[in-house]
N, C-alpha and C positions, 0 to 999 in steps of 0.2 A: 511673382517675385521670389520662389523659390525652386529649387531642381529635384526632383525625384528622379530616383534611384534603387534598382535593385540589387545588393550586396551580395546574394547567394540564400540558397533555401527560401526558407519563407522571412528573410532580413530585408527592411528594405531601407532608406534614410532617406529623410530630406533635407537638404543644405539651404538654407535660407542665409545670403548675403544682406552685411551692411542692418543687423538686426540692432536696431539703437531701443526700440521699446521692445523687453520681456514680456508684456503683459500677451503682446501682438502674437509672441511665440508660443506663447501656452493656450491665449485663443486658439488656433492654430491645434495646435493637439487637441483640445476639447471640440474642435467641430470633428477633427477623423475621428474621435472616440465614438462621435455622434452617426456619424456614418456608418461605422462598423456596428451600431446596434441595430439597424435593420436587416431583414435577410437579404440573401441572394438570390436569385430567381434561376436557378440552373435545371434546363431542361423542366420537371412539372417538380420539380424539390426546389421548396425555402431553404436553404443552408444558412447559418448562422456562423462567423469567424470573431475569435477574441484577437485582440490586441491590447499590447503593454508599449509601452511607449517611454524610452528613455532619453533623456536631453542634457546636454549638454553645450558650455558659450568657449569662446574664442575671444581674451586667450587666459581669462582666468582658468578654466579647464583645464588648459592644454594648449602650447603652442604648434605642434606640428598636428598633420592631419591625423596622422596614426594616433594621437595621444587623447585627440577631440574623439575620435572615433570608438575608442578602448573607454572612455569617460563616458560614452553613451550608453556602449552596452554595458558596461557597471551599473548605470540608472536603469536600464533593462531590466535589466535580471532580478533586482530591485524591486522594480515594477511586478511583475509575473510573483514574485514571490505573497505580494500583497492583494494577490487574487485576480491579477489580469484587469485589464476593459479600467487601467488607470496610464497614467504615465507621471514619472518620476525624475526630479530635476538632480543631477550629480551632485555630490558633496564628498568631499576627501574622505570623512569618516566611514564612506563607504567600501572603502578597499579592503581594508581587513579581511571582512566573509568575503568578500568576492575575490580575493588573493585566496582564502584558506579553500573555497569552490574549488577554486581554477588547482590548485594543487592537488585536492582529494582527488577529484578527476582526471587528471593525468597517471596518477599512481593504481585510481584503479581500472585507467584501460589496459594495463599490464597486469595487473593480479590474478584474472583468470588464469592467462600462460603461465605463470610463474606458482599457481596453486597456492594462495594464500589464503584460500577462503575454507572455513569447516561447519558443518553442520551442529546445531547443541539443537539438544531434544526434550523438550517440557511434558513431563507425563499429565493426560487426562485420567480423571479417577472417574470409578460407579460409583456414586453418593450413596449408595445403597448397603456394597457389599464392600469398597473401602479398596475396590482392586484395582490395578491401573487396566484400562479399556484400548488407547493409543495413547499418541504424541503428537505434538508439532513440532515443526521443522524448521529452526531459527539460522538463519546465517549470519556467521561471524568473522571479522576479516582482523586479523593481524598482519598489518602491514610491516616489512622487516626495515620501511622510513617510517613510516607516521605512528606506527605502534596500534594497538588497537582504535578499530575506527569502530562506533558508533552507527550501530543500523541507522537511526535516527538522522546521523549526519550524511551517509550515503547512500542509502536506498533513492531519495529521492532524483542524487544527481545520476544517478545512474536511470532515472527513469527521463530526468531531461535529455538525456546524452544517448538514450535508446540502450545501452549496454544493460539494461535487465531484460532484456530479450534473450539473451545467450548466459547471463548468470540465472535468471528466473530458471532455464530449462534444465542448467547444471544442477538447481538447487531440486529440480522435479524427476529428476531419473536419480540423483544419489542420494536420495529421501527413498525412492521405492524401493533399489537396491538393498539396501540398509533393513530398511520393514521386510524385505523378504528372507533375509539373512535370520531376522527375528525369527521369522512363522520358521524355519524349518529345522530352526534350532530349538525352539519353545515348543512347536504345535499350535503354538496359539495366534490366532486371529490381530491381531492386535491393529490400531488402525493409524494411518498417518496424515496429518495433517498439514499443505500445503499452501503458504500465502501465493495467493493470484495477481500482478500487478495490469492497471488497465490497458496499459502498452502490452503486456503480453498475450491477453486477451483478443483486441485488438487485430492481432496478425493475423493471413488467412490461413495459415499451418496451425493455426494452435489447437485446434481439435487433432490434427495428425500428432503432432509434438507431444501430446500429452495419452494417447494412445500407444505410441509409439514408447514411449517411457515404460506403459504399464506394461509389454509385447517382450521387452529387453530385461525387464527385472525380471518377469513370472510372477509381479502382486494380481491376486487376482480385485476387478475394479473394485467390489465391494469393501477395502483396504484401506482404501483412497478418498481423502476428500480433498476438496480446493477448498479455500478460505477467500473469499472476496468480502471487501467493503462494500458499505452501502451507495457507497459515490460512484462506484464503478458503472451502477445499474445509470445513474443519469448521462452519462458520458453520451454511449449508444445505447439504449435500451433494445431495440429489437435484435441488434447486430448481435450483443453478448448475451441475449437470452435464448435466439435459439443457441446458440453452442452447447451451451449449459445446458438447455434441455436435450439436446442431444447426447450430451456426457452422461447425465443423468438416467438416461433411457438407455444407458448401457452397464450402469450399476454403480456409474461414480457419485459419491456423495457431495452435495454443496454446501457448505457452509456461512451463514451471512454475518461475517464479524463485528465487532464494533456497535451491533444492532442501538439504537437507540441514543447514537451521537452524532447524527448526520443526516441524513434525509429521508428519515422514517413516515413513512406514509402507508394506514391500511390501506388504502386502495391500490398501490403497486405489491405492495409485501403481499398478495393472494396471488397476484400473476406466477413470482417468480418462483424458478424449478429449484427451492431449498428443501433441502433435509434437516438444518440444525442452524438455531438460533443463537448468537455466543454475545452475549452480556459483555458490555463493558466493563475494565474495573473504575471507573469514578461512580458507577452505582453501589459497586459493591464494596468499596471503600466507606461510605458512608451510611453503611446500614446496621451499625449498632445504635448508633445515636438520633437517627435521623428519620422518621417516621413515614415522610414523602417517600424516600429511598427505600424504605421497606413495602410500601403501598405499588410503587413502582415497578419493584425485581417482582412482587408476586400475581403483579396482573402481567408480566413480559412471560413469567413463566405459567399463567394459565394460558393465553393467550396462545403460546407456542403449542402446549398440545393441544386444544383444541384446531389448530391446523395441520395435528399429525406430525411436529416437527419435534426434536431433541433439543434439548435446551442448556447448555451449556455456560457454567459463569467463571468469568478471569478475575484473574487479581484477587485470588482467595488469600488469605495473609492469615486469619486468628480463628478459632474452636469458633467464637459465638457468631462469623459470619458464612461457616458453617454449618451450626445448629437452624442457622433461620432457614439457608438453602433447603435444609433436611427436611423442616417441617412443611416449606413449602410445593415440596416436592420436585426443585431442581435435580435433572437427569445427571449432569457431572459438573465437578470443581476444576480448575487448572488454576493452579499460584502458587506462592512460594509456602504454603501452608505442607504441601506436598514435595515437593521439589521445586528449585531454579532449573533453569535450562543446563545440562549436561551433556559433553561431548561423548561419545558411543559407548568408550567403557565405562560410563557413569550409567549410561543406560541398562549394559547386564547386571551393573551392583540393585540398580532400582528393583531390576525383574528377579533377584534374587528375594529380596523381600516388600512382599507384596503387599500386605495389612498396614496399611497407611493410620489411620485410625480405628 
């Protein structure tokens, strides 16, 4: 009693005529959810496929097909945002984000050509000696419609929409460029730190891609880290660990961001090919007062060198949640204690003076 159909990509719909009972509809969704949690059997691999699943009725929706259709994938997208391996029934109030999506998106499949994007740079310090070590590499888009967009708001569409494949690579050769421009003006070493999205991981070029970056700057790799999340590793596990160990087996540094807000597990965290462990800031936000939090940051930071790795903490804000780093022997600070993120010539004023505390 219904038609399947495939829309393009991996879209697919089903039209169910003459649907007098809803419940029958959502049945219906809740068995393909059911389906889709078993694997596939392809060749001697189980494969596993998510789906989201958005609905929409005729003709409170929508009276033309186009209208029913655009009303589903609203509930869609919806859907996927809520974690996938659900579905979501339309409601008007959901236009709003999925109008301000559809717009962000559009404006930033042009921004690349149009160069609206600039790099700011957040100094890392040596807790030690108070001097900045490197940076990270923030991207910031002023759009000359939307006015400044919100990584937060566009990183992610741009990782539905695959276009952080080609800003991810922009943002990895004008990071090392930039870092090299430093060493040859300073002499110094300094290092740069670059967010890795799982889509760009992913791609079979990205071990060239990111080689090739360091080849055209002159950074030499020990310069360089990548910054991944811990999510990334569940994605593909083998697929993105050897790369990384390969990068790594060439002098590039890894970094596993966010450590300890997402799928933290001893028994994977010994596999993988990291150099430095970087502390969230909601730990280190609540470590003056909060004693778990303090119990916490200083088992992450024994923890990390007993695995031979550097240990790095975000979102440093006041003196006293850096006196505890200090005593506990955290390797570096990065927050606004030290500096906000700066665009390049914020950068030479920083390396002008360099005694932070």
């Amino acid at each position: 009693e219904a038609m399947l159909s495939r829309l393009g990509g991996d879209e697919f719909v089903i039209f169910i005529e003459d649907a007098v009972d809803r419940d029958k509809v959502l049945s219906l969704a809740d068995n393909v959810l059911r389906a889709f949690r078993k694997s596939f059997l392809i060749g001697e691999s189980n494969l596993y496929v998510s789906v989201s699943i958005g609905i929409s009725f005729y003709p409170e929706d929508g009276e033309t097909t186009e209208e029913i259709l655009k009303n589903a994938d609203v509930a869609m997208y919806r859907a996927k945002e809520e974690g996938k391996g659900t579905y979501v029934v339309y409601d008007k109030s959901m236009h709003t984000p999925f109008n301000e999506r559809m717009n962000i998106e559009k404006h930033l499949r042009s921004a690349m050509n149009n160069n609206e994007f600039e790099l700011h740079y957040q100094p890392q310090v040596d807790i030690k000696t108070g001097l900045i070590s490197g940076f990270e590499a923030l991207i910031r888009w002023n759009s000359p419609v939307l006015g400044f967009v919100s990584p937060l708001s566009f990183i992610k569409i741009a990782e539905d929409s695959r276009l952080i494949i080609y800003i991810g690579e922009w943002v990895l050769k004008e990071a090392c460029c930039f870092m090299k421009s430093i060493h040859d003006r300073t002499g110094l070493r300094h290092k740069i730190s670059v967010n890795i999205s799982i889509i760009q991981l992913l791609q079979d070029d990205f071990v060239e891609m990111v080689l090739e970056s360091l080849e055209e700057s002159g950074l030499e790799p020990s310069c360089l880290e990548l910054e991944i999340t811990e999510s990334i590793f569940m994605e593909s596990f083998e697929n993105t660990v050897s790369k990384l160990e390969f990068l790594k087996s060439r002098g590039i540094r890894i970094a596993l961001d966010d450590f300890g807000t997402g799928y933290s597990s001893l028994s994977y965290l010994q596999h993988l090919p990291i150099s430095t462990l970087k502390m969230d800031k909601i730990f280190i936000d609540s470590l003056a007062d909060d004693s778990y939090s303090q119990t916490f940051v200083h088992t992450i930071i024994v923890l990390g060198h007993k695995m031979g790795l550097e240990v790095v903490a975000e979102g440093v804000e006041d003196v006293s949640q850096l006196a505890f780093l200090n005593e506990s022997d955290c390797d570096k600070v990065q927050g606004y204690l030290v500096s906000k993120p700066v665009p390049q010539r914020g950068v030479w004023e920083l390396l002008e003076h360099q005694n932070f505390y």
